[in-house]
C-alpha positions as CSV (number, residue, x, y, z in Angstrom):
1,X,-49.8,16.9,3.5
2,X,-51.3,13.7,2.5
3,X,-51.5,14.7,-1.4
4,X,-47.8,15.3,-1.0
5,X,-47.2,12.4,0.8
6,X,-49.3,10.2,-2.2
7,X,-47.4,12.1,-4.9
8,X,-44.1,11.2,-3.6
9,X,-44.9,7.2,-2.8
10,X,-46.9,7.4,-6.5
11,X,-43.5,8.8,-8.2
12,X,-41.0,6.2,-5.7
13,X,-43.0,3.4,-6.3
14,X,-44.1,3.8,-10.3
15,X,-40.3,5.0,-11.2
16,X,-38.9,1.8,-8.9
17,X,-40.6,-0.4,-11.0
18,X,-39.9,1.0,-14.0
19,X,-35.6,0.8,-13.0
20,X,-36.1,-3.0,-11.8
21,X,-37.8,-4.3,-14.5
22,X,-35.9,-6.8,-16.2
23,X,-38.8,-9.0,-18.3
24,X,-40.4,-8.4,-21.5
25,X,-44.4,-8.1,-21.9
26,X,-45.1,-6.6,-25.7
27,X,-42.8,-5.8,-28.3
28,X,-44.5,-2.8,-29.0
29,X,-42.9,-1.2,-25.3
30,X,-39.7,-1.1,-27.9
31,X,-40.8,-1.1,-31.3
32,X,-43.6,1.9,-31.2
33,X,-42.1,3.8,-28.7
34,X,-37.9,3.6,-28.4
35,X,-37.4,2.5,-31.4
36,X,-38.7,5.5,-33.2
37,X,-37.3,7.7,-31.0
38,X,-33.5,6.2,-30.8
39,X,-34.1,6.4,-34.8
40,X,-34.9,9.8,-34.8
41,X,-32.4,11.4,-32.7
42,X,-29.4,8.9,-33.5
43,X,-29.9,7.9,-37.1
44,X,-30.4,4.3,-36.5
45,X,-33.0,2.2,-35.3
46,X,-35.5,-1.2,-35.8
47,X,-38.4,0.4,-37.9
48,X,-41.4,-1.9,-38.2
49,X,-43.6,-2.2,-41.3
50,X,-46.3,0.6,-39.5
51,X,-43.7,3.1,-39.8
52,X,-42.1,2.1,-43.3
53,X,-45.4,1.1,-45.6
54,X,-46.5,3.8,-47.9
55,X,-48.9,4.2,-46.3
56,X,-47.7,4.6,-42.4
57,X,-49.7,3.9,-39.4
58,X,-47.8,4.7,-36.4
59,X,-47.9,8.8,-35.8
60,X,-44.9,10.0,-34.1
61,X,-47.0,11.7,-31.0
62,X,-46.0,9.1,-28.8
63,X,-42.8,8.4,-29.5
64,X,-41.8,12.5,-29.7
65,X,-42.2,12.1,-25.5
66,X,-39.4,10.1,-25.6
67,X,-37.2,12.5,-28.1
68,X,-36.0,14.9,-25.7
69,X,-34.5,12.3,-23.3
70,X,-32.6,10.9,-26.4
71,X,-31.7,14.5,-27.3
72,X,-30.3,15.4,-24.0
73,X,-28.0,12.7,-23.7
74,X,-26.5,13.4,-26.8
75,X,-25.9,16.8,-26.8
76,X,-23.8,16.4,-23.6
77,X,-22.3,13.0,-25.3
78,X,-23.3,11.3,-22.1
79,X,-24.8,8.0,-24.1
80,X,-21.2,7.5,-25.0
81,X,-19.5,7.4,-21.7
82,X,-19.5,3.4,-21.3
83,X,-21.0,1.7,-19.2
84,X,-22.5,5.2,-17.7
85,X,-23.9,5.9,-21.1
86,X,-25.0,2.3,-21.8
87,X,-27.1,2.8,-18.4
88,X,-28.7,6.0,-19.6
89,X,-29.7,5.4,-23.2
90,X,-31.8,2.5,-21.2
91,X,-32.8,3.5,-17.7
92,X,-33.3,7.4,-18.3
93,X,-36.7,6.3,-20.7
94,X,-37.3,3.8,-17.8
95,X,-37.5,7.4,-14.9
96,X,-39.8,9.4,-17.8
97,X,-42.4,6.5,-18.0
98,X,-42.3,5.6,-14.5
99,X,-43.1,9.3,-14.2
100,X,-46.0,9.0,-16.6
101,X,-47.7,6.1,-14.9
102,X,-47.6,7.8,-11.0
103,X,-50.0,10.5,-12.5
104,X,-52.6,7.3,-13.0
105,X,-52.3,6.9,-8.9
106,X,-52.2,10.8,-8.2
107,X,-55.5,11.5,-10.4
108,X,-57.4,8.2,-9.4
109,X,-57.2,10.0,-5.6
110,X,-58.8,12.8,-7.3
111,X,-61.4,11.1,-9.3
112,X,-62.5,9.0,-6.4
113,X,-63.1,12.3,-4.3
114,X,-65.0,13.7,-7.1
115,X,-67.3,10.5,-7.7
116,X,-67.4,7.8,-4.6
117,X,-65.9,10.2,-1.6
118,X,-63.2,11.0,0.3
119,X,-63.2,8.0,2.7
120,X,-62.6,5.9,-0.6
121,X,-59.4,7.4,-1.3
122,X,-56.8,5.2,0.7
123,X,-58.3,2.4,-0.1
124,X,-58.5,3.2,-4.3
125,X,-54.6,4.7,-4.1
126,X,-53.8,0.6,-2.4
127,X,-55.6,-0.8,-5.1
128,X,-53.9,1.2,-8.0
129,X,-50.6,0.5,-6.2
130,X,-50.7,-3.1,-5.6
131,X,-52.3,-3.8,-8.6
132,X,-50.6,-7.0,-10.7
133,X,-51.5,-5.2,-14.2
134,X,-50.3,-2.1,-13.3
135,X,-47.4,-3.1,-12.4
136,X,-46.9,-5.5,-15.3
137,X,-47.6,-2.7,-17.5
138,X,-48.3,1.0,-16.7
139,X,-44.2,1.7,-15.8
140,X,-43.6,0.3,-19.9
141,X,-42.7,2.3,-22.3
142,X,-46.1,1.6,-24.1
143,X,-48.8,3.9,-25.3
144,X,-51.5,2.1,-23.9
145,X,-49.7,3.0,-20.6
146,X,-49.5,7.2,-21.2
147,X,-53.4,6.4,-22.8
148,X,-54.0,5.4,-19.0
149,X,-52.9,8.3,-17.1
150,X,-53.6,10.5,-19.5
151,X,-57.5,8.9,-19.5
152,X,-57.7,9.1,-15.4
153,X,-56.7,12.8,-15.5
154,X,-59.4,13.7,-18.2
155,X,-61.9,11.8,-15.9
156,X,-60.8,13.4,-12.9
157,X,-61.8,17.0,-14.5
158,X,-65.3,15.3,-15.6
159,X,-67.4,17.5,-13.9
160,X,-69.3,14.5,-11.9
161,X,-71.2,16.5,-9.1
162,X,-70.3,20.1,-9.4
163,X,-72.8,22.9,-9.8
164,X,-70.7,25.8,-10.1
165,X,-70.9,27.1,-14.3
166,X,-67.7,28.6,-13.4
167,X,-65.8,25.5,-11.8
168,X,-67.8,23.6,-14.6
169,X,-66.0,25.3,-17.8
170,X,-62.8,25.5,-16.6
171,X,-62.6,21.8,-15.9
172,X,-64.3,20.9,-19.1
173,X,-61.2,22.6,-20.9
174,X,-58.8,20.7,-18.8
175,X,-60.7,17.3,-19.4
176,X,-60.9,18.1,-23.0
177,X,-57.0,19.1,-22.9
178,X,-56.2,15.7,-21.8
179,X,-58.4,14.2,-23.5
180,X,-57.2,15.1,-27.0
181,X,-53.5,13.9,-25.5
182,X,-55.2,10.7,-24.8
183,X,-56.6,10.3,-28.3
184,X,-53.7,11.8,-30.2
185,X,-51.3,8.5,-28.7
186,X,-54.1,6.3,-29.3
187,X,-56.7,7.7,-31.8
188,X,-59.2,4.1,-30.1
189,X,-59.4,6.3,-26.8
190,X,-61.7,8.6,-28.6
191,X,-64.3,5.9,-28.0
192,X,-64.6,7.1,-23.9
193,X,-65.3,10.4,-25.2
194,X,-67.8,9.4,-28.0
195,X,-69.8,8.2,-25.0
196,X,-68.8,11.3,-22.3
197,X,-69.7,13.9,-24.1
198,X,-73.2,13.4,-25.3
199,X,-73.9,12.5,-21.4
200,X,-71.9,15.8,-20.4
201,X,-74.1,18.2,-22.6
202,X,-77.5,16.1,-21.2
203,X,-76.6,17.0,-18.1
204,X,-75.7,21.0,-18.7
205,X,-78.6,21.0,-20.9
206,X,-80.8,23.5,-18.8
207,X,-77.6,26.2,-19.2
208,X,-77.6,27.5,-22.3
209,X,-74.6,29.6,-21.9
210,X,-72.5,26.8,-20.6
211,X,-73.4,24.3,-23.5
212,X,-72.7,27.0,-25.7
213,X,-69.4,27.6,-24.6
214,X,-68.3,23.7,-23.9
215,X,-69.9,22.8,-27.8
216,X,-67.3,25.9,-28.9
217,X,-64.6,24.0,-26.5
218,X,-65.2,21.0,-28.3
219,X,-65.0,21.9,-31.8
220,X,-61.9,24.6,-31.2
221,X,-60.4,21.2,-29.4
222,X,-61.4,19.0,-32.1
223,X,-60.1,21.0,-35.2
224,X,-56.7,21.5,-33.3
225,X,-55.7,18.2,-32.4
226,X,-55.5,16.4,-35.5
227,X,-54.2,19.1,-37.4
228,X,-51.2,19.2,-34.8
229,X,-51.3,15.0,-35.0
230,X,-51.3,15.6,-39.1
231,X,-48.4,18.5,-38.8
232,X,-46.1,16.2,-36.3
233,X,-46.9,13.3,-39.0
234,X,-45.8,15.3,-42.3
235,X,-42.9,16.7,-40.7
236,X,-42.0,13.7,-39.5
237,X,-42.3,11.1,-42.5
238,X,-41.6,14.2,-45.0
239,X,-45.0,13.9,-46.7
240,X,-48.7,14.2,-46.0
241,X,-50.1,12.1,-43.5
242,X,-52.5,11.6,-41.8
243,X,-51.8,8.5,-39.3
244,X,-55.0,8.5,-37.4
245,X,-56.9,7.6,-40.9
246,X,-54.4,4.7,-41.8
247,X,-54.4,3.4,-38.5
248,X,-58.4,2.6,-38.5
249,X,-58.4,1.7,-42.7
250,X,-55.3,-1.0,-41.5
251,X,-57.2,-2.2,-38.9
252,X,-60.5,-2.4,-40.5
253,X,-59.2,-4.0,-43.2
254,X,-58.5,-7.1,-41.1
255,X,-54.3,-7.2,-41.2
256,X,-55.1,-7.1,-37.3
257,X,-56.5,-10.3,-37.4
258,X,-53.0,-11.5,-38.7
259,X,-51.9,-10.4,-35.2
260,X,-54.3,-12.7,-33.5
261,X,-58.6,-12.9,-33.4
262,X,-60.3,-13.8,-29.9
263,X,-63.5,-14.5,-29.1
264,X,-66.5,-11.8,-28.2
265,X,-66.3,-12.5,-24.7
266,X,-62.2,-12.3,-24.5
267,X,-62.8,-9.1,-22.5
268,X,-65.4,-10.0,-20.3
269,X,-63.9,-13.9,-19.8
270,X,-60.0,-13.0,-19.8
271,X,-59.2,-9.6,-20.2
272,X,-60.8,-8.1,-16.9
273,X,-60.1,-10.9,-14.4
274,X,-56.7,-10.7,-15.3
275,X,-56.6,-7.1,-15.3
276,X,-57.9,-7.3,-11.9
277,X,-57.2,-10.4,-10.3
278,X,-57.5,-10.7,-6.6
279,X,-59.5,-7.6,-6.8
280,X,-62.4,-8.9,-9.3
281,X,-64.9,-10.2,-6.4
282,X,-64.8,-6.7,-5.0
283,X,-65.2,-4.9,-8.8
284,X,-68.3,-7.2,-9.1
285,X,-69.7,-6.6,-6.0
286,X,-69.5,-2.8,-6.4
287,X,-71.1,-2.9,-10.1
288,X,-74.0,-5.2,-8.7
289,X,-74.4,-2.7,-6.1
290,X,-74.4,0.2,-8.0
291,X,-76.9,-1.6,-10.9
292,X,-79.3,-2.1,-7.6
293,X,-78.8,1.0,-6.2
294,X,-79.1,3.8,-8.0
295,X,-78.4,7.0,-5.8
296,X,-75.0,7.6,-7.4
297,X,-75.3,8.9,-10.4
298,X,-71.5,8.9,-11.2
299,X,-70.9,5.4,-10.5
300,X,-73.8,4.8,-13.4
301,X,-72.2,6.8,-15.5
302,X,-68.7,4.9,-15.1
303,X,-70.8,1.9,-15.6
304,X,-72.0,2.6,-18.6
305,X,-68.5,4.0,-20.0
306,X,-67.4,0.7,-18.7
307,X,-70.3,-1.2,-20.6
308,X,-70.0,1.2,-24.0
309,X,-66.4,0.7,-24.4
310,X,-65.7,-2.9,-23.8
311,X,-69.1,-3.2,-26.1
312,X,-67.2,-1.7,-28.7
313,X,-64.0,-3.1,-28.6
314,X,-65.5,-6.7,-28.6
315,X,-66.6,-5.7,-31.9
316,X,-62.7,-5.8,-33.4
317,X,-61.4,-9.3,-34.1
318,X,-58.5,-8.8,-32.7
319,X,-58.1,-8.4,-28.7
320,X,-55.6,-7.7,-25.8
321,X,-55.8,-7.0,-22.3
322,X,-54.1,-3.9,-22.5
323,X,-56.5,-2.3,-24.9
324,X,-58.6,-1.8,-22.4
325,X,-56.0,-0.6,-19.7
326,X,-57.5,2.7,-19.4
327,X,-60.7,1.4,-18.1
328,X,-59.0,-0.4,-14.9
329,X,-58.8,2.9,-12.4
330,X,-62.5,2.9,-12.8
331,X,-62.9,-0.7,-12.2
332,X,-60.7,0.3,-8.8
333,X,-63.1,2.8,-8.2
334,X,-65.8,0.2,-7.7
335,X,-63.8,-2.2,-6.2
336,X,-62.6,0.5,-3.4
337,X,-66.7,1.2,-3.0
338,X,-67.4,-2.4,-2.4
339,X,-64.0,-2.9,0.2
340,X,-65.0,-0.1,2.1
341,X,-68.8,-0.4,2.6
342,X,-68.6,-3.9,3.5
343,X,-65.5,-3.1,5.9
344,X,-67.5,-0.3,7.4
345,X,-70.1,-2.7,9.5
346,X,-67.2,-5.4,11.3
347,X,-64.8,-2.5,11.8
348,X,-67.6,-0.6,13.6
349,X,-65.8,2.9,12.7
350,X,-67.4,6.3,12.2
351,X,-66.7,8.3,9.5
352,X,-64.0,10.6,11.2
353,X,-62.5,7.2,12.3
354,X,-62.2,6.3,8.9
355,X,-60.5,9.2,7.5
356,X,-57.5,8.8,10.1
357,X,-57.5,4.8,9.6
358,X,-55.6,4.7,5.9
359,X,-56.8,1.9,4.7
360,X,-60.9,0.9,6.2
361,X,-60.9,-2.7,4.6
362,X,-61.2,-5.6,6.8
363,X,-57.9,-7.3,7.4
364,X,-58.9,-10.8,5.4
365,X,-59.4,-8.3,2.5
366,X,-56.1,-7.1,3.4
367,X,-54.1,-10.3,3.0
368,X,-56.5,-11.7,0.0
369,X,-55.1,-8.0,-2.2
370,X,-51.9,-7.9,-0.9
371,X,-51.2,-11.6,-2.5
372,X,-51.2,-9.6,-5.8
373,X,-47.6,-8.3,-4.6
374,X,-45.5,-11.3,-4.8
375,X,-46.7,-12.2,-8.0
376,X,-45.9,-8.8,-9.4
377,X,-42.3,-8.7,-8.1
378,X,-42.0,-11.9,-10.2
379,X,-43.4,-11.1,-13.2
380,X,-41.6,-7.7,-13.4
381,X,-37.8,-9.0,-12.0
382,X,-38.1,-12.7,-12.7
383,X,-40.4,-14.2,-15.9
384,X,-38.8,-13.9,-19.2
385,X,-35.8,-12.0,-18.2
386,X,-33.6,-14.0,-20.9
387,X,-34.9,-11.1,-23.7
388,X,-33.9,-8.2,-21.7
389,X,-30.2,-9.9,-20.0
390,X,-29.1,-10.8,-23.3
391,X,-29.1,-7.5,-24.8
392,X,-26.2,-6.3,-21.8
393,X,-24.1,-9.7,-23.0
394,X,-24.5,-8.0,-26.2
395,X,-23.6,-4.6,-25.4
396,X,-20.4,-5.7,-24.1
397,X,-18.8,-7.0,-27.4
398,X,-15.7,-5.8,-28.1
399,X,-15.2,-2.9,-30.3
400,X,-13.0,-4.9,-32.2
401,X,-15.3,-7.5,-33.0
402,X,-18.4,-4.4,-34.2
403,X,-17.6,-5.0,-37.9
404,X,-19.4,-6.7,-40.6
405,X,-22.4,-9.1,-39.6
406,X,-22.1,-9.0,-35.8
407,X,-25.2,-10.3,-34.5
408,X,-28.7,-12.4,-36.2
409,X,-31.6,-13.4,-34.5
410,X,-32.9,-16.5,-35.0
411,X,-35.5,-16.0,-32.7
412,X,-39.4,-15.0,-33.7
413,X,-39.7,-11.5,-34.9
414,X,-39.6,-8.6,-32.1
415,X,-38.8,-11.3,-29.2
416,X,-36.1,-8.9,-27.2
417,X,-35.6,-5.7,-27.3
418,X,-33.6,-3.4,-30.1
419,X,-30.9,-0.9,-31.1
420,X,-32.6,1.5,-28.3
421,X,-31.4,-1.3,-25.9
422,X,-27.9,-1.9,-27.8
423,X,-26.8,1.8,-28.7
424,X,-24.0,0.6,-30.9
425,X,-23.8,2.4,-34.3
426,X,-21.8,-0.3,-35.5
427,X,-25.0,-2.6,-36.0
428,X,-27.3,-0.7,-37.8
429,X,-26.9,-0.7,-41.6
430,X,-26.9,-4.4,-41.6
431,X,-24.9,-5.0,-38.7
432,X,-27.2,-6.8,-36.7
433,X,-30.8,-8.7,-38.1
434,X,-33.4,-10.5,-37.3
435,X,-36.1,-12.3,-38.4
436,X,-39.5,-10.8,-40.3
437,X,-42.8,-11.1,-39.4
438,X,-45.1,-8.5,-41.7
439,X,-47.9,-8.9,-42.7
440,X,-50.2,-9.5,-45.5
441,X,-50.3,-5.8,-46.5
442,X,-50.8,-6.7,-50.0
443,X,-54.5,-8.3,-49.6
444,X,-52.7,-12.0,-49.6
445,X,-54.9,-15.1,-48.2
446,X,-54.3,-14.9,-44.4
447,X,-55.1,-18.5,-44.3
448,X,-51.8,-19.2,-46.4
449,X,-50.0,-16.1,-46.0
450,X,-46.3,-17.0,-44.7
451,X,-44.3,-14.7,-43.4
452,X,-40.1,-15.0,-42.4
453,X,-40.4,-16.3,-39.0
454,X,-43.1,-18.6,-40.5
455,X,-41.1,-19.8,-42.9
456,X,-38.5,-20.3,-40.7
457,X,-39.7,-22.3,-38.1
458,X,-41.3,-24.8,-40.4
459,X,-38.4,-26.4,-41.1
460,X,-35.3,-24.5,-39.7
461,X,-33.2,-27.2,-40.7
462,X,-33.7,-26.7,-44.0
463,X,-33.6,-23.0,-44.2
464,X,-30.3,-23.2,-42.6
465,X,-29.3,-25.5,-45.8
466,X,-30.7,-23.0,-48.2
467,X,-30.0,-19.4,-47.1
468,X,-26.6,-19.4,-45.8
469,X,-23.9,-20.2,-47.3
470,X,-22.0,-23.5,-47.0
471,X,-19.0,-22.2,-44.9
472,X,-18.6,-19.2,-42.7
473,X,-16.9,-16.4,-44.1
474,X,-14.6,-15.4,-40.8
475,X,-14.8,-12.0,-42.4
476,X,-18.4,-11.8,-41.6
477,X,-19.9,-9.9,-44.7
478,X,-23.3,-8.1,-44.2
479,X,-26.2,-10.5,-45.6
480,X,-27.8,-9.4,-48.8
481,X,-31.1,-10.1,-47.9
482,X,-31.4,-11.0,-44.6
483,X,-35.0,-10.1,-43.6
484,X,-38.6,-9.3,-45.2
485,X,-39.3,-5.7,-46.6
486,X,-42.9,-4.4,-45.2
487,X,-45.1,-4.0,-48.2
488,X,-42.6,-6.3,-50.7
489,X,-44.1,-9.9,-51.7
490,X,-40.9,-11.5,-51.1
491,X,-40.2,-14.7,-53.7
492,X,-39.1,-17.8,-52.9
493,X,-35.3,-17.5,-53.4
494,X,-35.6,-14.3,-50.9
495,X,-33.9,-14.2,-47.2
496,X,-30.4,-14.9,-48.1
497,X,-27.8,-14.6,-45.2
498,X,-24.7,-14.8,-44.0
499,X,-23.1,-16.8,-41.0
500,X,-22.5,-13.4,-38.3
501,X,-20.2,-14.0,-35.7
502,X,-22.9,-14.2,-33.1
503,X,-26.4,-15.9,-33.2
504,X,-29.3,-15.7,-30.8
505,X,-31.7,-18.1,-30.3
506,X,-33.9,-19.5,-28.2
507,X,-32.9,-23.2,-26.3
508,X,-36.1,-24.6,-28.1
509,X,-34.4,-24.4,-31.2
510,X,-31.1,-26.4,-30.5
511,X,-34.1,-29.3,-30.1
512,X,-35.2,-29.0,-34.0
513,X,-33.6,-31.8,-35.6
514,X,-30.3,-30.8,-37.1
515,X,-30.3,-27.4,-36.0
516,X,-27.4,-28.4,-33.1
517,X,-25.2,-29.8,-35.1
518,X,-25.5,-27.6,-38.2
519,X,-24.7,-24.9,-35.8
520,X,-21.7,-26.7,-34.1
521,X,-20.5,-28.1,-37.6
522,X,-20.0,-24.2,-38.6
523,X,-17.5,-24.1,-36.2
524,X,-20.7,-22.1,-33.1
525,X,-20.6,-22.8,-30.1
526,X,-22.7,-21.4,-26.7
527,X,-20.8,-18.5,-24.4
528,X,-24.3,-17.4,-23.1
529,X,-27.5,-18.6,-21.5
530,X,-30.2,-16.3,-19.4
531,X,-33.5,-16.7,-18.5
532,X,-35.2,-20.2,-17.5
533,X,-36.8,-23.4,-20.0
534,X,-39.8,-23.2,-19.1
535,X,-40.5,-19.5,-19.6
536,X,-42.1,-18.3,-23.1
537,X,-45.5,-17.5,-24.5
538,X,-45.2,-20.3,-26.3
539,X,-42.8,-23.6,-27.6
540,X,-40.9,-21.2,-29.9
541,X,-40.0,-19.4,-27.0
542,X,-39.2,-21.9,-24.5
543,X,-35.7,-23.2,-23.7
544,X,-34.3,-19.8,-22.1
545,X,-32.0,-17.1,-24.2
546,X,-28.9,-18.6,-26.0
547,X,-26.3,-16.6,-27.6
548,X,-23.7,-19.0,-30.0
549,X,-20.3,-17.4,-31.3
550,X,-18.2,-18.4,-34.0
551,X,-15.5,-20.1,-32.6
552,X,-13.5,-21.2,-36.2
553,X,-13.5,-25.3,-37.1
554,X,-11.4,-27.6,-36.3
């Protein structure tokens, strides 16, 4: 009864989420994921420079998940029934990842029965649920997201305490099942198991039989994942590849670093407390008290995953937070430990007592998480909605006005969501463009490297002046050139556009000197607004969502 009853609150609240959110967090929820997918099933989508360069990056794993909720809806041509349609191409992705990220809560209950206890349960399942980060991110359509669950059910089939050779294989095969899914949607997750398994056969090492058969597990597992990952890959891009290879020579190489490079601390310093937030006193408590007390030989072991992966990530240039989102549910585990045992003493409950309480955490400790919850309803309904709304004021141009340039972006590259979010074939082939931001894939200087949206916003003004022509065509003629080509060393007399009936921009820009009145000397003017100012990850960004149409001059 009370798995059933966590399975249905993990699926009600995880799928919620994913419905009601209405803010961007990484481009890459569209670009990696729906993008691909729309493309591949409808003909048309926003393909980024890791899926177009010659040599490609991205593997379609990931994406595929999202291929048969594409395929569905049109096969029964229910993404062209209007506004219906419009709110299935969008929301039915929305129900499979909200999906995907319950089985995150439903396996943390199991992995914190297998390694702290059962009286630890309630109290990890709160955490999981009423954590900011999950909810910020495990309900997006991002592979970091699937890496999570996918990573907590693995760990859950670890076989922490069990003694049975039996129990023991047959969970190996499961953890090494999910495993491999983990590492074939993000080949970096194989860095958990590059520390697991080498502590799994030290600990089976007096059973010959066992590490026999788990070493056989492990090589049958091995040779069968990336030669599915490398079939899925040449299928898809209609030649060899092998995207797990690219991915780490790409990244190695240092075209990551074009993306951003953080300090060796950015995981210990920024990463974590924001991952955990008001949970973070509890998480170091529980690692302090496992370091001094060592009778729990799982919560070492999570340690040191904990230690050995954040170790090795620190190692890359460049960072995120949600590169290490896999690791979280075990930093709930200790965090749960630490609420519980220091609960147990005030609340003067035996263990029985406990088991029937729910949640055995003092009530100050109570309030202090629960403040988590309010700033997770904004983040996901509220903060930088303007992305998101604008793309249903787009949807609802008239047929009549789908021809010829429509719609360009002057907005930096990948800031709102694409044709997986549009579903109009009128814009693709030109229809609709935006902004390029690729990057030095030719060995260029990074230092002096510029890309579109570069170029662009260092003197919009001007670029106005010399890439589109002096008078608007009211016929709207696709632009010749409108954005970058990944791979292409694009000369100076590149990016040449047209005036499209609608532009989208962000408030910030109307401030640029010039760029107003350019705009309402065209004959422009605003019909659409959305967000708020002050929202944006930075100035480019600010000033809320504006859409300008070409009204005709005077």
């Amino acid at each position: 009864m009370l798995f059933s009853s966590t399975v249905a609150v993990a699926f009600v609240i995880r799928i919620s989420i994913a419905l009601f959110t209405r803010t961007v967090f990484q481009p890459d929820e569209y670009f990696q994921s729906l993008e691909p997918a729309h493309h591949l099933v409808f003909g048309y989508g926003h393909l980024t420079w890791e899926w177009l360069s010659p040599q490609p990056i991205r593997s379609i794993v990931y994406p595929a998940f999202n291929v048969p909720v594409y395929w569905i809806l049109k096969q029964t041509s229910l993404d062209a029934y209007g506004k219906l349609g419009d709110s299935l191409i969008v929301n039915s992705p929305r129900v499979l990842h909200g999906s995907f990220a319950a089985l995150t809560d439903i396996w943390l209950c199991k992995l914190a029965y297998r390694t702290i206890g059962e009286r630890y349960i309630t109290t990890a399942l709160f955490l999981s649920l009423t954590s900011f980060f999950h909810a910020l991110s495990l309900s997006r359509s991002l592979s970091n997201s699937l890496e999570t669950s996918l990573t907590t059910i693995a760990l859950a089939y670890y076989p922490w305490n069990d003694h049975s050779a039996v129990r023991i294989r047959s969970d190996i095969r499961k953890m090494l099942l999910f495993a491999a899914l983990a590492c074939s949607v993000r080949i970096t997750n194989a860095v958990i198991w590059i520390f697991l398994l080498p502590k799994l056969l030290w600990t089976i090492r007096f059973n010959a039989n066992l590490v026999r058969s788990t070493l056989k597990d492990v090589a049958i597992t091995g040779c069968i994942a990336p030669t599915l990952i490398f079939m899925l890959d040449t299928a898809y891009y209609g030649q060899a590849t092998f995207t797990p290879s690219s991915f780490l020579y790409r990244n190695l190489s240092g075209v990551s670093l074009f993306y951003g490079d953080s300090s060796w601390h950015y995981y210990l310093s920024q990463a974590i407390p924001i991952m955990t937030t008001t949970s973070l006193p509890f998480v170091i408590d529980g690692i302090w008290t496992t370091i001094r007390h060592a009778e729990n030989t799982s919560l070492r072991t999570l340690l040191g995953l904990v230690s050995w992966t954040i170790g090795i990530y620190s190692l890359a240039g460049h960072k995120e937070w949600r590169f290490i989102h896999p690791l979280l549910p075990i930093l709930h585990l200790f965090a749960a430990k630490s609420l519980v045992d220091r609960s147990a003493h005030v609340i003067k409950l035996d263990q029985s007592t406990l088991h029937n309480r729910g949640i055995p955490i003092r009530k100050g400790f109570l309030a202090l998480l629960l403040v988590t919850v309010p700033v997770s309803a904004w983040i996901v309904l509220v903060h930088c909605s303007g992305p998101v709304s604008v793309m249903s004021y787009l949807r609802s141009i008239p047929e009549t006005e789908l021809q010829g340039g429509v719609v360009g972006f002057l907005m930096p590259c990948h800031s709102t969501p694409g044709h997986a979010y549009l579903h109009r074939p009128q814009l693709a082939n030109g229809g609709l463009w935006s902004l390029g931001c690729e990057p030095p894939l030719n060995n260029q200087n990074l230092s002096t490297y510029r890309d579109q949206t570069k170029v662009f916003f260092a003197n919009p003004y001007q670029y106005l002046i010399d890439r589109f022509p002096e008078r608007v065509d009211p016929a709207f003629p696709i632009s010749p050139y409108p954005s970058s080509t990944p791979g292409e060393i694009a000369p100076n007399d590149a990016w040449r556009h047209e005036w499209p009936r609608y532009l989208v921009l962000f408030g910030a820009l109307l401030d640029v000197y010039g760029v107003r009145q350019q705009l309402v000397g065209k004959g422009y003017a605003e019909v659409w607004k959305g967000g708020r100012p002050w929202e944006g990850d930075s100035d480019l960004r600010k000033g809320g969502v504006r859409v300008w149409k070409y009204q005709g001059t005077v």
